[in-house]
ZAKOL-424865 format. One record per residue (C-alpha): residue in three letters; x, y, z. Coordinates in nm, 3 decimals. Last residue first. Example, Ala and Ser with C-alpha at 12.3 -4.5 7.8 and 13.67 -1.06 7.14 Angstrom:
% ZAKOL-424865
<pt residuo="ser" c1="1.367" c2="-0.106" c3="0.714"/>
<pt residuo="ala" c1="1.230" c2="-0.450" c3="0.780"/>
% end
This chain:
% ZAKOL-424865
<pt residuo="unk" c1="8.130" c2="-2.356" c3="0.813"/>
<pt residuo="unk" c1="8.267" c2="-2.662" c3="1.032"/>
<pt residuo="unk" c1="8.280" c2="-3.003" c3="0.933"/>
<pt residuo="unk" c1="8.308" c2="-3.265" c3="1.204"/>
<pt residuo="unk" c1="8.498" c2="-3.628" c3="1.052"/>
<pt residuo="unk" c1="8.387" c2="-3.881" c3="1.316"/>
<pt residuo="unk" c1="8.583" c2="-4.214" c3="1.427"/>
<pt residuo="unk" c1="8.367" c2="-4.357" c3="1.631"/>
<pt residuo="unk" c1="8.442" c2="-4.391" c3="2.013"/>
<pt residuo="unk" c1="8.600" c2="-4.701" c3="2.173"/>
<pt residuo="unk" c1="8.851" c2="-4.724" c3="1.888"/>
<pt residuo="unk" c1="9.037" c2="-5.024" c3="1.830"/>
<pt residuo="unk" c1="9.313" c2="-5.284" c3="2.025"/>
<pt residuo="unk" c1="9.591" c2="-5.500" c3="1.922"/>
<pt residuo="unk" c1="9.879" c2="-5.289" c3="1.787"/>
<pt residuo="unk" c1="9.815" c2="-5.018" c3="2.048"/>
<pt residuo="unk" c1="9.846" c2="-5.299" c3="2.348"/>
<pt residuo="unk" c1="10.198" c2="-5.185" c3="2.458"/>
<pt residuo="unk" c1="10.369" c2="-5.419" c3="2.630"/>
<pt residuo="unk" c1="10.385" c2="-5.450" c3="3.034"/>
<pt residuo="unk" c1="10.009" c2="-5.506" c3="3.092"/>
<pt residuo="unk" c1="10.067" c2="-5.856" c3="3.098"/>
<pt residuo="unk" c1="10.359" c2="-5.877" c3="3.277"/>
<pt residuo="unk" c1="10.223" c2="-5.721" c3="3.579"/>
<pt residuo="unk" c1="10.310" c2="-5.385" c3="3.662"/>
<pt residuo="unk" c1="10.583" c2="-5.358" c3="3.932"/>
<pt residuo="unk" c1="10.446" c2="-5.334" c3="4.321"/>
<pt residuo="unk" c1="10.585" c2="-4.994" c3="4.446"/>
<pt residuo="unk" c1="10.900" c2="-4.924" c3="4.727"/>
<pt residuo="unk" c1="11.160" c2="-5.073" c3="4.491"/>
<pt residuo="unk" c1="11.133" c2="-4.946" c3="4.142"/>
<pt residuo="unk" c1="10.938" c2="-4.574" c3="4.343"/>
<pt residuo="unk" c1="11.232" c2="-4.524" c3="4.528"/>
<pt residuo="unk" c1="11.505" c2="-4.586" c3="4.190"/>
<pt residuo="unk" c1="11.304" c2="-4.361" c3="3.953"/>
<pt residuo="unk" c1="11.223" c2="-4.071" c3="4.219"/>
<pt residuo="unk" c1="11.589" c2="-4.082" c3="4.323"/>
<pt residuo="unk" c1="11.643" c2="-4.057" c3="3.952"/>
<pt residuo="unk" c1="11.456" c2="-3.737" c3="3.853"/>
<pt residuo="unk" c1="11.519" c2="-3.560" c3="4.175"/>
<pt residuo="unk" c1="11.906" c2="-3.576" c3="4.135"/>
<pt residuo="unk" c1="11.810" c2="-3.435" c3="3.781"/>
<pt residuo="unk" c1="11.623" c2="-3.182" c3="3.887"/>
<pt residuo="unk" c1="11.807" c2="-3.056" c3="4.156"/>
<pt residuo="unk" c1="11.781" c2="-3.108" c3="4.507"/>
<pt residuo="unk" c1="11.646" c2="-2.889" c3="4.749"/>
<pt residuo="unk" c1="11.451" c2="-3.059" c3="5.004"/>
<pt residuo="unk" c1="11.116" c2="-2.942" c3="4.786"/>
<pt residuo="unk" c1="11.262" c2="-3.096" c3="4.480"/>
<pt residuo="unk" c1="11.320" c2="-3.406" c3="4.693"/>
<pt residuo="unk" c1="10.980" c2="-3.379" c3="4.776"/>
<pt residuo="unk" c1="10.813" c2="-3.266" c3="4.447"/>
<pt residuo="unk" c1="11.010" c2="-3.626" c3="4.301"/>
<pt residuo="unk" c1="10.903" c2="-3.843" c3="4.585"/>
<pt residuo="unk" c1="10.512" c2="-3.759" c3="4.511"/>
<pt residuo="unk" c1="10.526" c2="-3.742" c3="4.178"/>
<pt residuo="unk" c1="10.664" c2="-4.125" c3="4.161"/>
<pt residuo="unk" c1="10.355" c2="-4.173" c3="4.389"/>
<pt residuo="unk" c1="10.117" c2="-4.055" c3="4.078"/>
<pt residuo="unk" c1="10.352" c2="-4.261" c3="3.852"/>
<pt residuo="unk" c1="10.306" c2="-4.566" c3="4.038"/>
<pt residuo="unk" c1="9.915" c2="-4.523" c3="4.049"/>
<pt residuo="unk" c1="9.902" c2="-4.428" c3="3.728"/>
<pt residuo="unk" c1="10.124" c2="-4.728" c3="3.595"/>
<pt residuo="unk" c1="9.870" c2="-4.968" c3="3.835"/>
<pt residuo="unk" c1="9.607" c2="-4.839" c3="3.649"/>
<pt residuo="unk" c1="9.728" c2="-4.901" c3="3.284"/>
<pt residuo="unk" c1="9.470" c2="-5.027" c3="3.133"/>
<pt residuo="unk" c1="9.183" c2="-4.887" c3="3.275"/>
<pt residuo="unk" c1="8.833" c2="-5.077" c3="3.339"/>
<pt residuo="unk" c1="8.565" c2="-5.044" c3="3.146"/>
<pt residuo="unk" c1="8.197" c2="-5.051" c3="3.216"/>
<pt residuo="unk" c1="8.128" c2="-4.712" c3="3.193"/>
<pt residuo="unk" c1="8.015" c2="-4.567" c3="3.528"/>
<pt residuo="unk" c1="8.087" c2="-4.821" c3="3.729"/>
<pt residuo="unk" c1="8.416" c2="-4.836" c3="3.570"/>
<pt residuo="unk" c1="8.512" c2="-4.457" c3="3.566"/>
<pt residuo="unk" c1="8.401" c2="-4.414" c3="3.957"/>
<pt residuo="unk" c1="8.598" c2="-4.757" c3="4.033"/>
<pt residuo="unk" c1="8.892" c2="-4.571" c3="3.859"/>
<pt residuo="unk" c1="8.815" c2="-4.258" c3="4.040"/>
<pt residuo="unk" c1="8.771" c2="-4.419" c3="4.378"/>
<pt residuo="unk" c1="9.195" c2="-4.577" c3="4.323"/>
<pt residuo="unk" c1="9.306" c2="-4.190" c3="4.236"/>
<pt residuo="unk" c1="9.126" c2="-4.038" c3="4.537"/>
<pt residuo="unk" c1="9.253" c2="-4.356" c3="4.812"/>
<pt residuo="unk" c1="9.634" c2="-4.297" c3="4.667"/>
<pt residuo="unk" c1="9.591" c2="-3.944" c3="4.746"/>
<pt residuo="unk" c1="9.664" c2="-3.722" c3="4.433"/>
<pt residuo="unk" c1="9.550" c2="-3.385" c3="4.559"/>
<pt residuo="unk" c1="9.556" c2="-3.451" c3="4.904"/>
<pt residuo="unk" c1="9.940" c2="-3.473" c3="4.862"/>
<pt residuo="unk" c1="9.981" c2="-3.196" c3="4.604"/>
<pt residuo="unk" c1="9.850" c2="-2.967" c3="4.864"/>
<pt residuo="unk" c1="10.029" c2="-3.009" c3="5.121"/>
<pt residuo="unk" c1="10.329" c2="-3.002" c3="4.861"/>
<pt residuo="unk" c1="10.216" c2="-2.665" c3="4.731"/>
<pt residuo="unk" c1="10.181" c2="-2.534" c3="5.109"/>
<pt residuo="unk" c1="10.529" c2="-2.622" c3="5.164"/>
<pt residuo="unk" c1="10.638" c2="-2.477" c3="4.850"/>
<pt residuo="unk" c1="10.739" c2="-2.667" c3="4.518"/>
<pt residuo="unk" c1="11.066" c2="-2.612" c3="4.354"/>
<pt residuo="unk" c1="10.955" c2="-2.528" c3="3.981"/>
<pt residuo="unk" c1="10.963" c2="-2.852" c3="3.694"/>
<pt residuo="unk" c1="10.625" c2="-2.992" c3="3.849"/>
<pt residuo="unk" c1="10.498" c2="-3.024" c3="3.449"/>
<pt residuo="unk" c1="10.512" c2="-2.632" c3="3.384"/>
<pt residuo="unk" c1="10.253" c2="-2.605" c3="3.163"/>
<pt residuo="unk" c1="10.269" c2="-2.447" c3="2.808"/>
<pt residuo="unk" c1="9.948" c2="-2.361" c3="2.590"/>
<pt residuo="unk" c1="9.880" c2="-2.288" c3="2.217"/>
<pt residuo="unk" c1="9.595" c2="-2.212" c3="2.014"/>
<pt residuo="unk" c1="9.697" c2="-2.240" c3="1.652"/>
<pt residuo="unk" c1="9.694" c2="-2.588" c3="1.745"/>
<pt residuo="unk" c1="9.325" c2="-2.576" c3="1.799"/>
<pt residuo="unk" c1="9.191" c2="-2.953" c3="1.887"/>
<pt residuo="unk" c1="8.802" c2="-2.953" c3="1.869"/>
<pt residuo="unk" c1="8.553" c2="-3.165" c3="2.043"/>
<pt residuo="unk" c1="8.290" c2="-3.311" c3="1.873"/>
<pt residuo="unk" c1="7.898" c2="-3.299" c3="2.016"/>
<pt residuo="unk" c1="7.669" c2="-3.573" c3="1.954"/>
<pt residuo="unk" c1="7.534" c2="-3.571" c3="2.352"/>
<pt residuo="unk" c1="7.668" c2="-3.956" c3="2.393"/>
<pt residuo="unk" c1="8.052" c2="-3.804" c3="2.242"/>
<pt residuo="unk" c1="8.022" c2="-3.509" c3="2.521"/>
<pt residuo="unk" c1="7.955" c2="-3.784" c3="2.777"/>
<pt residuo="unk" c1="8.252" c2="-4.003" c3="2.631"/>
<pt residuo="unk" c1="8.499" c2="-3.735" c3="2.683"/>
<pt residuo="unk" c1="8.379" c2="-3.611" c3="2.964"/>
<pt residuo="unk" c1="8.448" c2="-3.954" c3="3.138"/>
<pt residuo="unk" c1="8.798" c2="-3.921" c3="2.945"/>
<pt residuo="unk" c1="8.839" c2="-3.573" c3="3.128"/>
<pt residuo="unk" c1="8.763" c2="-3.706" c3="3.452"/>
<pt residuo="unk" c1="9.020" c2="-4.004" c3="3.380"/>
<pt residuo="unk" c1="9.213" c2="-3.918" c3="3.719"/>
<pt residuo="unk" c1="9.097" c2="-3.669" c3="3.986"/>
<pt residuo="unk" c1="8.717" c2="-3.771" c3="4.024"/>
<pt residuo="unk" c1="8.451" c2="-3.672" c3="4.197"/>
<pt residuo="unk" c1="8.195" c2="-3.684" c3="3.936"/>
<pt residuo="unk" c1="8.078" c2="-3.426" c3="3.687"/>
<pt residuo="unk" c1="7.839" c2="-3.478" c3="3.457"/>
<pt residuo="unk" c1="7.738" c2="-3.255" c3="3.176"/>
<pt residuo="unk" c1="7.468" c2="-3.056" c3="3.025"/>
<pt residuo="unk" c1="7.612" c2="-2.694" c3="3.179"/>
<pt residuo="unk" c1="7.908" c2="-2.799" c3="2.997"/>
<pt residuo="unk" c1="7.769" c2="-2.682" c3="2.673"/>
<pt residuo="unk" c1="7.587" c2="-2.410" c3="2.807"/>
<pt residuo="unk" c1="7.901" c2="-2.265" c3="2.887"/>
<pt residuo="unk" c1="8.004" c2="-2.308" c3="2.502"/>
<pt residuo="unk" c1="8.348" c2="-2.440" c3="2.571"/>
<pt residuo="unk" c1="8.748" c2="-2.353" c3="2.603"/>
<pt residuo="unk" c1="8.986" c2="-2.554" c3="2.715"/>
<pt residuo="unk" c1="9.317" c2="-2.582" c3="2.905"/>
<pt residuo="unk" c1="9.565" c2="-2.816" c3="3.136"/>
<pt residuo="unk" c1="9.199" c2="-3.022" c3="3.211"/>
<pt residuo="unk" c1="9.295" c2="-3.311" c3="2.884"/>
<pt residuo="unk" c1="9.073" c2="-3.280" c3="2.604"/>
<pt residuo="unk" c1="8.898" c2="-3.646" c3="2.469"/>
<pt residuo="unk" c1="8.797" c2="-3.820" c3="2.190"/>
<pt residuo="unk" c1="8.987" c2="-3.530" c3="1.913"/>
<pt residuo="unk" c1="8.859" c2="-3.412" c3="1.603"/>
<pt residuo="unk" c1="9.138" c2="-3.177" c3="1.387"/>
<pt residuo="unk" c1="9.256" c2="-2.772" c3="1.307"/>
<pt residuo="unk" c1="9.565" c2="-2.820" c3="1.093"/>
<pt residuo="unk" c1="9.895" c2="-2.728" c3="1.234"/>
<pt residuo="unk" c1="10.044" c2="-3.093" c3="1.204"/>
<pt residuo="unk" c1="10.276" c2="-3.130" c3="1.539"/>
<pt residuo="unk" c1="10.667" c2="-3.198" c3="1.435"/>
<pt residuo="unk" c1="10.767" c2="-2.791" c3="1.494"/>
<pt residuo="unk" c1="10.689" c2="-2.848" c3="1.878"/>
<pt residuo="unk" c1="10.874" c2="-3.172" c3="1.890"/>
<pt residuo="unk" c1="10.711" c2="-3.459" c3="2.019"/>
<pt residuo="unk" c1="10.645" c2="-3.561" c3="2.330"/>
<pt residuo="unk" c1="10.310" c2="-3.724" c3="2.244"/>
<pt residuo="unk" c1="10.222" c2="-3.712" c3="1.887"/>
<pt residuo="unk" c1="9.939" c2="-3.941" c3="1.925"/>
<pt residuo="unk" c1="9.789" c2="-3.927" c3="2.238"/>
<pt residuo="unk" c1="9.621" c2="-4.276" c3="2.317"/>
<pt residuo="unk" c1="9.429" c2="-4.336" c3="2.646"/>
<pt residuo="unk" c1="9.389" c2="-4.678" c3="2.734"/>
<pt residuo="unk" c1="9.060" c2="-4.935" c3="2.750"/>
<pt residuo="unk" c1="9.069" c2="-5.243" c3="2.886"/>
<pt residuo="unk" c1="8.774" c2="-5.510" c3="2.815"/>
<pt residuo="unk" c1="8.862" c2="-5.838" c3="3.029"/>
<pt residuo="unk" c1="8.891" c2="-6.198" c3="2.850"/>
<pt residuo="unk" c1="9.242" c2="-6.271" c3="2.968"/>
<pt residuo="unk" c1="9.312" c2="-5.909" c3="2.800"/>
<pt residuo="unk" c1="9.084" c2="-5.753" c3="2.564"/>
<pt residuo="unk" c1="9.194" c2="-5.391" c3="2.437"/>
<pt residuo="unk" c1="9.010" c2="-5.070" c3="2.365"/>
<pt residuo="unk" c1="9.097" c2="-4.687" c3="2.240"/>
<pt residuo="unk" c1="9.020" c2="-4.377" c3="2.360"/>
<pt residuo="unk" c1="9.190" c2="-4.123" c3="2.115"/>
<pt residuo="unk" c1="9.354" c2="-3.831" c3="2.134"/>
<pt residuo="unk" c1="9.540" c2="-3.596" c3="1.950"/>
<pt residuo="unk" c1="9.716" c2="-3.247" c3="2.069"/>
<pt residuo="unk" c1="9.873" c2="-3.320" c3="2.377"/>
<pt residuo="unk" c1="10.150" c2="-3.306" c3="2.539"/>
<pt residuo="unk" c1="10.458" c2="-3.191" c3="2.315"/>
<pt residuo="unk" c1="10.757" c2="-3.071" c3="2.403"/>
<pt residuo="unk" c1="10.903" c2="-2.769" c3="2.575"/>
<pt residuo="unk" c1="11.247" c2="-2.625" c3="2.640"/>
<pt residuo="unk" c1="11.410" c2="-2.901" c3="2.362"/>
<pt residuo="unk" c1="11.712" c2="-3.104" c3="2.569"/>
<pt residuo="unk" c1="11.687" c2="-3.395" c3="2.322"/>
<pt residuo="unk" c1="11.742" c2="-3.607" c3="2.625"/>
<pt residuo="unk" c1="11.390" c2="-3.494" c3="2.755"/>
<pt residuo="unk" c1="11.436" c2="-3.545" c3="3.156"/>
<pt residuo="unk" c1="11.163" c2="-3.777" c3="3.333"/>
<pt residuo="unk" c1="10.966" c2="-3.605" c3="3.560"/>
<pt residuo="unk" c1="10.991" c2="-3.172" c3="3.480"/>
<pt residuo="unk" c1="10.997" c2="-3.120" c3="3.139"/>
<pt residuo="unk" c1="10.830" c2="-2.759" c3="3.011"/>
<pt residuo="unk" c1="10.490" c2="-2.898" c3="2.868"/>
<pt residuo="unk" c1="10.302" c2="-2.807" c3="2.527"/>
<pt residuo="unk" c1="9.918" c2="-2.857" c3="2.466"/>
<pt residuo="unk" c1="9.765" c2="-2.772" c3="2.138"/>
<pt residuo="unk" c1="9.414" c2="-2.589" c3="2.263"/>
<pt residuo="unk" c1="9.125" c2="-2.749" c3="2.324"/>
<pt residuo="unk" c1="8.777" c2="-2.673" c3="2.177"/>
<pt residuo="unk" c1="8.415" c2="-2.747" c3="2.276"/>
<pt residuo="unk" c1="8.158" c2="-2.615" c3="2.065"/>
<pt residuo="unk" c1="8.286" c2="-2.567" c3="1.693"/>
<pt residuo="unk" c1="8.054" c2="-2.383" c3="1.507"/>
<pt residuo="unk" c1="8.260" c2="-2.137" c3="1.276"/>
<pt residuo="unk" c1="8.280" c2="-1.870" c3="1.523"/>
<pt residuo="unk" c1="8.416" c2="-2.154" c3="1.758"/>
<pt residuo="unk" c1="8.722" c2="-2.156" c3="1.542"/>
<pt residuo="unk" c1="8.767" c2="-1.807" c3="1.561"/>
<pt residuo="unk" c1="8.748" c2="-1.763" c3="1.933"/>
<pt residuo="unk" c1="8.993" c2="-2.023" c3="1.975"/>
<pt residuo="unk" c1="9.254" c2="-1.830" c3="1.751"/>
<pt residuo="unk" c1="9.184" c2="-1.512" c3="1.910"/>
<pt residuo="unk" c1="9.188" c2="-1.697" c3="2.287"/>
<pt residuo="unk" c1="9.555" c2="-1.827" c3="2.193"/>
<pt residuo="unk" c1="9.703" c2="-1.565" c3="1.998"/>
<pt residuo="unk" c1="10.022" c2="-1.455" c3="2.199"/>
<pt residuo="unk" c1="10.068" c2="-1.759" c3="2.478"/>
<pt residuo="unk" c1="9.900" c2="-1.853" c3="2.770"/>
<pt residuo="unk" c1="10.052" c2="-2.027" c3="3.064"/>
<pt residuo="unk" c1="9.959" c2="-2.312" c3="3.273"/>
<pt residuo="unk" c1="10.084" c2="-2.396" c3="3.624"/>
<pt residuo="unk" c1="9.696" c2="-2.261" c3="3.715"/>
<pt residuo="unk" c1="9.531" c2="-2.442" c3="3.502"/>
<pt residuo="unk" c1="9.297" c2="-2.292" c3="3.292"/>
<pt residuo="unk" c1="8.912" c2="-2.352" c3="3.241"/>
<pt residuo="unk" c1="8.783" c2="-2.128" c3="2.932"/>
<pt residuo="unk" c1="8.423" c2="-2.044" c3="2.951"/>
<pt residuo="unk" c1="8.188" c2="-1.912" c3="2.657"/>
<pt residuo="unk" c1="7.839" c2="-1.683" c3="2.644"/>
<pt residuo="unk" c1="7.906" c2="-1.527" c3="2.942"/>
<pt residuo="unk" c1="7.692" c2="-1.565" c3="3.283"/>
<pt residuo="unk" c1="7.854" c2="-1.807" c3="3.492"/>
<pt residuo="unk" c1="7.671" c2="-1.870" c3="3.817"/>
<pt residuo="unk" c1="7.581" c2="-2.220" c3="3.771"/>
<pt residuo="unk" c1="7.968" c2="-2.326" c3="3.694"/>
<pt residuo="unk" c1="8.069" c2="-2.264" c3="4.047"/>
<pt residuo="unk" c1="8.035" c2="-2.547" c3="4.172"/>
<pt residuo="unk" c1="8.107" c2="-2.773" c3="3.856"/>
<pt residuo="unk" c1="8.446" c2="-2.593" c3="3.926"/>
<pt residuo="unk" c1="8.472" c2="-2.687" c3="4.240"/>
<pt residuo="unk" c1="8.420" c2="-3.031" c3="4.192"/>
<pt residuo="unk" c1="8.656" c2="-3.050" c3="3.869"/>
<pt residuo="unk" c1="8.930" c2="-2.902" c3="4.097"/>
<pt residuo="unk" c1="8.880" c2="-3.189" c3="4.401"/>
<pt residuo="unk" c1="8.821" c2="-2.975" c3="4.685"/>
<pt residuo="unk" c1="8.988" c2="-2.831" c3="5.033"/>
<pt residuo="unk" c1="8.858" c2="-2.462" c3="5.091"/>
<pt residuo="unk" c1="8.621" c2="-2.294" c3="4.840"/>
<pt residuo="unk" c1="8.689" c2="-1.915" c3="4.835"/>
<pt residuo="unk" c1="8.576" c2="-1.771" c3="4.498"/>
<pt residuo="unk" c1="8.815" c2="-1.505" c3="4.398"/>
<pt residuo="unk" c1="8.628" c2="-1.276" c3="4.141"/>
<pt residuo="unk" c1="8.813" c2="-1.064" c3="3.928"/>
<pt residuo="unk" c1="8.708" c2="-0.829" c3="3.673"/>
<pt residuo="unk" c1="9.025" c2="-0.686" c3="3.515"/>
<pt residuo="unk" c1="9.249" c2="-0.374" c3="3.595"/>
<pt residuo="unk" c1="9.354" c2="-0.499" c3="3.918"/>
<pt residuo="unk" c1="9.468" c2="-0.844" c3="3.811"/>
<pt residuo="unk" c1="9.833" c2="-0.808" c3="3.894"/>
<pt residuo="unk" c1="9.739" c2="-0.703" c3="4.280"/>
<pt residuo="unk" c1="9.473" c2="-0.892" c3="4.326"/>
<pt residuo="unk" c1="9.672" c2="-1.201" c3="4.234"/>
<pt residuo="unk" c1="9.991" c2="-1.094" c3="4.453"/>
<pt residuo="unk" c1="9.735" c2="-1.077" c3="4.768"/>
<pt residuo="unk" c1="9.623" c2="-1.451" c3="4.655"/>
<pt residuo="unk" c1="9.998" c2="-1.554" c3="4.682"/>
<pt residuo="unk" c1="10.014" c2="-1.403" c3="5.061"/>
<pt residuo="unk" c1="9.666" c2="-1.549" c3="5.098"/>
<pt residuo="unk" c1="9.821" c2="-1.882" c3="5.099"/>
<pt residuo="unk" c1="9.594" c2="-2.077" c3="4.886"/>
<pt residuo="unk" c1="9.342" c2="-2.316" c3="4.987"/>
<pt residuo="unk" c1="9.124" c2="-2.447" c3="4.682"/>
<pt residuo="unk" c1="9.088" c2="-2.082" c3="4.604"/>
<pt residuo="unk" c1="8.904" c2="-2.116" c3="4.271"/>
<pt residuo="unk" c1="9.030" c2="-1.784" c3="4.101"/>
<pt residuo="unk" c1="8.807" c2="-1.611" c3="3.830"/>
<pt residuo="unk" c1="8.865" c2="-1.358" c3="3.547"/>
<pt residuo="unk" c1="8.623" c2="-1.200" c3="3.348"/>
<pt residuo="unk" c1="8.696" c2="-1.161" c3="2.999"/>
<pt residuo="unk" c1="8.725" c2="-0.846" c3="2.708"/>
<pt residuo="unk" c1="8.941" c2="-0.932" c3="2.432"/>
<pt residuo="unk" c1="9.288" c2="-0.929" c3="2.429"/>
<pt residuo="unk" c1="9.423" c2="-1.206" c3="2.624"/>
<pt residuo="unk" c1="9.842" c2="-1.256" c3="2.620"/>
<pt residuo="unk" c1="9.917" c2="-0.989" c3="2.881"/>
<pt residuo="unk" c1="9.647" c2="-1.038" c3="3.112"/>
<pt residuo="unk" c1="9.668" c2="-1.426" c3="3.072"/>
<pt residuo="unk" c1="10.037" c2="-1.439" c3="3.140"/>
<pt residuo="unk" c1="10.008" c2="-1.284" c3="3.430"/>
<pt residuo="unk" c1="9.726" c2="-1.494" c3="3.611"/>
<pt residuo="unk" c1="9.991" c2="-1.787" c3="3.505"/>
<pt residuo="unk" c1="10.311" c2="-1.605" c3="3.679"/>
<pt residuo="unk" c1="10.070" c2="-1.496" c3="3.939"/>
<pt residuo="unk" c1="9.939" c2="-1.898" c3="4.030"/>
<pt residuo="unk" c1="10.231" c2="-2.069" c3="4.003"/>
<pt residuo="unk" c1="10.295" c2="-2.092" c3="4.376"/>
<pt residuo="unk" c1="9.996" c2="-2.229" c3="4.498"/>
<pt residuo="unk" c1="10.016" c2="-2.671" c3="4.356"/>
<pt residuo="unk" c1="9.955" c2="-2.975" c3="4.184"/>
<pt residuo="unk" c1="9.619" c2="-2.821" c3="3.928"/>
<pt residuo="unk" c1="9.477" c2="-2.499" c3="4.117"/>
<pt residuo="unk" c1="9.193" c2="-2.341" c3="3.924"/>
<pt residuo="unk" c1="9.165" c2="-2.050" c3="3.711"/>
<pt residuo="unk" c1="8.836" c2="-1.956" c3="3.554"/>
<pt residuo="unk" c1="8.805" c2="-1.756" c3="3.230"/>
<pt residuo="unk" c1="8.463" c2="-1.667" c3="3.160"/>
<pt residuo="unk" c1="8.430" c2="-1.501" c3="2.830"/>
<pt residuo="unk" c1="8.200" c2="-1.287" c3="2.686"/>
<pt residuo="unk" c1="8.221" c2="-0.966" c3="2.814"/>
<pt residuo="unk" c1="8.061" c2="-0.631" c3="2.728"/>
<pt residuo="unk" c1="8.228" c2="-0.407" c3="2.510"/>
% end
């Protein structure tokens, strides 16, 4: 049987995860696919390791040097032949099910699906002490007004919670976060893709909304990503670093705005949290454990980073609306 899925693996925060997630794909996929690497720089010890598991699949590893992910994949997105891509992560990791269950639902018309999304902790320890929680599996991109000023914010119901606490029926979402999804390639062959390493998948959010098509959430699809919980490398930290450069997140937001006309609620949190990140993957790099990490992140990043203003302290859910209509999508 010939194939007719593309699945493309590309380097979120860092090198090392790449085999465990290349393996979890060839055990967990079970219909035909091609299989493609976006070597953003890896060691070529790891990408040895790759070959090596993958042998018995088509693989393609597509040598691209320093990039912003979405860039290189809108690269390489021209020569993709199949009928259907999936974009993975590469700290992600398939589980029994998940392309079946995807497959299904775009048999009945959906066009752009995600799967539900499930993270191992990694910053900020779950007290509950669960093994994975909740990422996302709702969205919405909702508005505020403050001093006059449009703000939007991205709102995930259901965030954190409990696996068993997510409703298992197939729903609309605004927006898919880059962990994992799965589209019609001809589908993302009509978008827009800017250089952008923040809000990229809201600005595909809203392009896929202009073009009238919904985007699905799957939860009988599901996905785990290890959220920086692994001691990083040196090369994964090297990486990480030009990865979420201070300059990269700041011309995303301006990207987002000209491009939109909003501006971001919480910028200054994602900027914080983005060099939170950064002191967290180097203490776990120096060898401390997670929880040491955890707080010497915390207590460097309260006195090293401007606070958020008081304004954008509280949360503006009870005061804002939808940006996007609400839409009901029937499928056959």
């Amino acid at each position: 049987m010939s194939e007719q899925l593309t699945i493309v693996v590309v380097p979120r925060d860092r090198f090392s995860s790449a085999v465990p997630c290349a393996e979890s794909i060839l055990q967990h996929t079970k219909v035909p696919f091609r299989l493609v690497f976006l070597d953003l720089g890896y060691p070529k010890a790891v990408l040895k390791q790759v070959e090596q598991v993958c042998s018995g699949v088509p693989l393609e590893i597509v040598g691209v040097g320093p990039s912003i992910p979405l860039i290189a994949f809108r690269d390489y997105l021209p020569k993709i032949r199949t009928k259907y891509v999936a974009w993975v992560d590469n700290d992600t990791f398939v589980t029994p099910g998940w392309i079946e269950a995807l497959l299904a639902r775009a048999a009945r018309g959906a066009r752009v699906i995600m799967p539900l999304t499930l993270e191992r902790e990694g910053l900020d320890i779950d007290p509950r002490k669960i093994p994975l929680r909740n990422h996302i599996s709702h969205s919405e991109l909702r508005k505020t007004t403050v001093d006059g000023v449009e703000y939007v914010f991205d709102h995930k119901p259901f965030r954190r919670a409990a696996p068993e606490e997510i409703p298992e029926e197939g729903h609309l979402i605004d927006f898919f976060e880059l962990h994992t999804f799965f589209a019609e390639t001809e589908v993302l062959r009509q978008l827009e893709y800017e250089p952008m390493i923040v809000r990229e998948h809201i600005d595909i959010g809203i392009q896929l909304e202009r073009l009238g098509i919904d985007i699905w959430c799957e939860p009988k699809s599901r996905v785990h990503f290890d959220n920086i919980h692994e001691r990083p490398s040196f090369n994964d930290l090297r990486f990480f670093f030009y990865r979420w450069a201070e300059p990269l997140v700041d011309r995303s937001h301006e990207l987002f705005e000209q491009r939109w006309g909003y501006r971001f609620y919480n910028e200054r949190f994602m900027k914080n949290w983005a060099y939170r990140r950064k002191v967290y993957s180097v203490c776990r790099f120096m060898g401390a454990p997670q929880k040491v990490s955890d707080l010497i992140s915390r207590v460097i990043t309260k006195f090293c980073r401007p606070s958020l203003e008081k304004k954008f302290q509280k949360d503006p859910l009870a005061v804002s609306e939808r940006v996007l209509p609400l839409r009901s999508g029937v499928l056959s």
